[in-house]
C-alpha positions in Angstrom: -39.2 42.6 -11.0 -39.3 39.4 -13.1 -36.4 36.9 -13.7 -35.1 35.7 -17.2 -31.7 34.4 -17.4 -29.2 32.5 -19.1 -28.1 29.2 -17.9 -24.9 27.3 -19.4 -21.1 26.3 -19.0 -19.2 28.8 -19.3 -21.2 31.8 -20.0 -18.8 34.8 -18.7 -18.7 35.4 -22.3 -22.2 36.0 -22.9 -23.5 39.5 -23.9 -27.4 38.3 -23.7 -27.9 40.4 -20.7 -27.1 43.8 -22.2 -29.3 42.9 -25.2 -31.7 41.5 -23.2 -31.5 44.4 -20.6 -31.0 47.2 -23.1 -34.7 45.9 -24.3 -36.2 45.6 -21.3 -35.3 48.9 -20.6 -36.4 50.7 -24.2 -40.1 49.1 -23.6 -40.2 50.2 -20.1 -40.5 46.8 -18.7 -40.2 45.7 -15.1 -37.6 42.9 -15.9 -34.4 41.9 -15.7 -31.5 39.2 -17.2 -28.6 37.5 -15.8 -26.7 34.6 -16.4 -26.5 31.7 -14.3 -23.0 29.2 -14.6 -24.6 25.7 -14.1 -22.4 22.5 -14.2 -24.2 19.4 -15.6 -24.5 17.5 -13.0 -26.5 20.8 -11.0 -28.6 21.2 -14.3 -31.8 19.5 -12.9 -31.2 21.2 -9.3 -30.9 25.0 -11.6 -34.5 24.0 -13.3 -35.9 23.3 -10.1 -34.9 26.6 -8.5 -35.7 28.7 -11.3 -39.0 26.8 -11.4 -38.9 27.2 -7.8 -38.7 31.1 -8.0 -41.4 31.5 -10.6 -38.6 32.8 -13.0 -40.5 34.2 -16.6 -38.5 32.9 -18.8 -34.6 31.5 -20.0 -32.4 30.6 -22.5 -30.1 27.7 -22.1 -26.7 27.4 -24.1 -23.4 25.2 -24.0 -23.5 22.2 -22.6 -27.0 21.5 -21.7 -29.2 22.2 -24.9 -30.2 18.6 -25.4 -29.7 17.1 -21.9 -32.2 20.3 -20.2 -35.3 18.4 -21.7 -35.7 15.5 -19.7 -36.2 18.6 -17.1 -39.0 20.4 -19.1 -42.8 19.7 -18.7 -43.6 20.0 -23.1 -41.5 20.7 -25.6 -42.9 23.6 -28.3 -42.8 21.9 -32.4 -39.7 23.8 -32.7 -37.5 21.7 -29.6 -39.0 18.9 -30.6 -37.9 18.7 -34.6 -34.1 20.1 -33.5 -34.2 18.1 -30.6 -32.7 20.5 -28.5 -33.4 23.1 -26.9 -32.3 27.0 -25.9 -35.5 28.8 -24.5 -37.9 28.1 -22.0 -40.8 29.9 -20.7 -42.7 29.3 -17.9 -46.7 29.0 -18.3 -49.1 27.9 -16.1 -46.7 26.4 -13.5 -44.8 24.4 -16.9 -41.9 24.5 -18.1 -42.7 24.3 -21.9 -38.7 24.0 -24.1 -38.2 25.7 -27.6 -35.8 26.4 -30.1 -35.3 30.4 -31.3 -31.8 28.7 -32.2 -33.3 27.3 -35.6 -35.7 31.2 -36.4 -32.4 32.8 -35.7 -30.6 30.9 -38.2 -33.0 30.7 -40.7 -34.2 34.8 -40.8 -30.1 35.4 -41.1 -29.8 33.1 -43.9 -32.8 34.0 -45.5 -31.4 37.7 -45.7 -28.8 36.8 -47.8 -29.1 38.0 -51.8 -29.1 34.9 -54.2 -28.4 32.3 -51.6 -27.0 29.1 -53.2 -28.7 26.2 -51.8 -26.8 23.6 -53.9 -24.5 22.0 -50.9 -24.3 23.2 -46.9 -22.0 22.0 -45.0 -22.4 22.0 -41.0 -19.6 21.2 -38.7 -21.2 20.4 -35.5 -24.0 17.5 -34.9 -25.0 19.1 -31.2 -27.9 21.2 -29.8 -26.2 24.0 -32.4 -26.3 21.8 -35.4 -29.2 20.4 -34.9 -30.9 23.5 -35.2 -28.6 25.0 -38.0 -29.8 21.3 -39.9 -33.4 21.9 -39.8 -32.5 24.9 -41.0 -31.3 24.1 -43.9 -34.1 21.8 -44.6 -36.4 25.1 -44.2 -34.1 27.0 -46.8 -34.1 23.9 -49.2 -30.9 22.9 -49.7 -29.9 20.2 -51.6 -27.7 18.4 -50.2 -26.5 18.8 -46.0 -23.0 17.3 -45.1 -22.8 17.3 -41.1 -18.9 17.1 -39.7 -18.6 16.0 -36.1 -15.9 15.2 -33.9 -17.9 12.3 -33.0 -19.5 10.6 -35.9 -21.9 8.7 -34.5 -23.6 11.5 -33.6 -23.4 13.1 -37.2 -24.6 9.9 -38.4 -28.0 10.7 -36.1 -28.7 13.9 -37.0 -28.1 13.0 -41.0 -30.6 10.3 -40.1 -33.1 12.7 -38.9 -32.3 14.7 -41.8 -32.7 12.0 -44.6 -36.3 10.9 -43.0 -37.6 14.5 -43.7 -37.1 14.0 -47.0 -33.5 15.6 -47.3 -30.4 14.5 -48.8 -27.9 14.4 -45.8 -24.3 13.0 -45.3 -22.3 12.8 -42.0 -18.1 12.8 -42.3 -16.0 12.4 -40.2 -13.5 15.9 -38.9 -10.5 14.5 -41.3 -12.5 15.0 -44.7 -13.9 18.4 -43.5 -11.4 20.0 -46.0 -12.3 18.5 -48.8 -16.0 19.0 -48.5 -15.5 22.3 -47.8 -13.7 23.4 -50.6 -16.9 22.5 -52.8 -19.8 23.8 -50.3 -21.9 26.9 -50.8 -22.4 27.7 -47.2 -20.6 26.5 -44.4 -22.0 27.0 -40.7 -19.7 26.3 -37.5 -21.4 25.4 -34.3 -18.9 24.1 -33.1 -17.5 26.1 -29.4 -13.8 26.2 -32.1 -12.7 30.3 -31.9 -14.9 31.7 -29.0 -12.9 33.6 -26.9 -10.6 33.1 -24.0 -9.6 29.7 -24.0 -10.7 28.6 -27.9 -10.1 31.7 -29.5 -7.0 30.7 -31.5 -8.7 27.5 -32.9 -10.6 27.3 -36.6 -12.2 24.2 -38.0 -10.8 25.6 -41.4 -8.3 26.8 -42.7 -8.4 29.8 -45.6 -7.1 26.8 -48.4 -10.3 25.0 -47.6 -12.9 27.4 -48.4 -14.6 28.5 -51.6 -14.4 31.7 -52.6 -17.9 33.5 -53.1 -19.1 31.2 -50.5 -20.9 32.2 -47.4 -19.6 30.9 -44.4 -21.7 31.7 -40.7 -20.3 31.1 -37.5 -22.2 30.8 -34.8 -19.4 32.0 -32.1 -19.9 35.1 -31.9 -17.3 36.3 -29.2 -14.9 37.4 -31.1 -16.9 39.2 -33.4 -14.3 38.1 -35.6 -13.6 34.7 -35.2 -10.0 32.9 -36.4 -12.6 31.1 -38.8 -14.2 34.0 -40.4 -10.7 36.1 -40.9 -9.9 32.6 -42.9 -12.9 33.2 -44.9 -12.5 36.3 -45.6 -9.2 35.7 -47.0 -10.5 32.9 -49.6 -12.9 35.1 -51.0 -15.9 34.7 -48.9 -18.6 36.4 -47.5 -19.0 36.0 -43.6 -22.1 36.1 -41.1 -21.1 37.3 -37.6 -23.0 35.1 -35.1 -23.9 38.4 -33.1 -26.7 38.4 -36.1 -28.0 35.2 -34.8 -27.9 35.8 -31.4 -29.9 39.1 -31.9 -32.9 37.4 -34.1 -33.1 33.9 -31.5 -32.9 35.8 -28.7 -35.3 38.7 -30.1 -37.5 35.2 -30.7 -37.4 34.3 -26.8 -38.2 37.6 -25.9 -41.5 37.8 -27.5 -42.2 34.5 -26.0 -41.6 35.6 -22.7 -43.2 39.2 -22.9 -45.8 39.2 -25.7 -44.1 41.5 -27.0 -41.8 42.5 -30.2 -39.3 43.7 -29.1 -36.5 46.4 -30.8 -33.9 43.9 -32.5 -32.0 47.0 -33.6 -31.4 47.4 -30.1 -30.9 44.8 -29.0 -28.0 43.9 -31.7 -26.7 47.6 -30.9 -26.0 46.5 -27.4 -24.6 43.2 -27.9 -22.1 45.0 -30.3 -21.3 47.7 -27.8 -21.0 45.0 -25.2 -18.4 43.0 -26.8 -16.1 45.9 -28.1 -15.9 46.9 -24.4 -18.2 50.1 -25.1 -20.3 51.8 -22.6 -24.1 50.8 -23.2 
């Protein structure tokens, strides 16, 4: 039987291994996926042992997205434009990092009718962000705003963004609402709503968001975050980040098999998984 896991901080919330698992088993496949809770100061000792065990493949998530790579042996084009990264597959006795974060958000975006690419506005500047930037950039937006709790760090990643050739802006959290209220898309990926402990929090409120506007979170447990209830009461449309999760991690899983793999599935599962429903 071979190993892929997840690997993060916390991940008792995860549903990856009944998507994964509900794959594996529809293709018949001798595997299986588990997740792993890893501190970060027992990050490089995880990557060893999984290295260690000849694991095939696993995603990484919350809090060590861009710290894992100075564990890695390459980085894949994808890690190293976001910077970050939330796959890894084994090859050749290497540990070579990528980023399914960036295909996932980009096929979901790329799915909605008439998208308007005038303004996006990301609140988030880590592994997340990064990925939901480059993203953007892919999509051809216009402009990209990038909120962050820390603004230095928006101030990097709008950096990166401007010497691709992008307009980019970082703010600072306290003028989220007012950008907000003039975006066309507005991604969290942020940890804000995901359930137990930040399940009550939203980065905006209903008064800040534009009606007719799209707004994606990238929490996906709840399947209805406090953020996307707001939007949905100013008029938006919303993007459950189960939609996400399904297309990166149908991504990693042709990485690690060679195979496509059933993404109806595997987004079946994940939905049956977090309403508490037998799989």
């Amino acid at each position: 039987t071979r190993l892929c896991c997840l690997i993060g901080h916390p991940v008792k919330h995860s549903v990856s291994p009944q998507m994964h698992n509900a794959a594996f088993k529809e293709l018949g496949l001798n595997c299986i996926y588990l997740v792993f809770d890893v501190l970060e100061e027992s990050l490089g000792e995880a990557v060893n042992g999984l290295r260690s065990i000849g694991v095939l493949g696993f995603n990484v998530t919350i809090p060590h997205k861009i710290r894992i790579i100075k564990f890695l042996d390459e980085l894949d084009d994808s890690a190293k434009l976001v910077k970050a990264v939330n796959t890894v597959i084994r090859r050749d006795d290497k540990l070579i990092g990528y980023n399914t974060d960036l295909y996932g958000i980009e096929r979901v975006l790329r799915e909605v009718d008439e998208l308007n690419r005038d303004l996006g506005l990301i609140i988030g500047a880590g592994g997340a962000g990064r990925a939901s930037a480059i993203a953007l950039t892919n999509l051809g937006f216009s402009e990209i705003i990038i909120a962050n709790r820390t603004f230095e760090r928006a101030s990097n990643l709008a950096e990166q963004i401007l010497e691709l050739g992008f307009s980019a802006k970082p703010i600072p959290l306290t003028d989220l609402p007012r950008y907000a209220s003039s975006a066309n898309l507005i991604i969290n990926a942020t940890p804000l709503g995901m359930a137990p402990s930040l399940i009550s929090e939203t980065p905006l409120k209903r008064d800040h968001i534009r009606r007719n506007s799209i707004v994606l979170d990238l929490v996906y447990n709840p399947l209805r975050t406090r953020l996307l209830i707001e939007a949905e009461r100013a008029g938006a449309c919303t993007i459950s980040g189960l939609k996400v999760l399904a297309a990166q991690g149908a991504e990693a899983f042709k990485l690690w098999t060679g195979i496509d793999p059933p993404i109806d599935v595997m987004y079946s599962a994940a939905l049956k998984a977090l309403r508490g429903e037998k799989i």
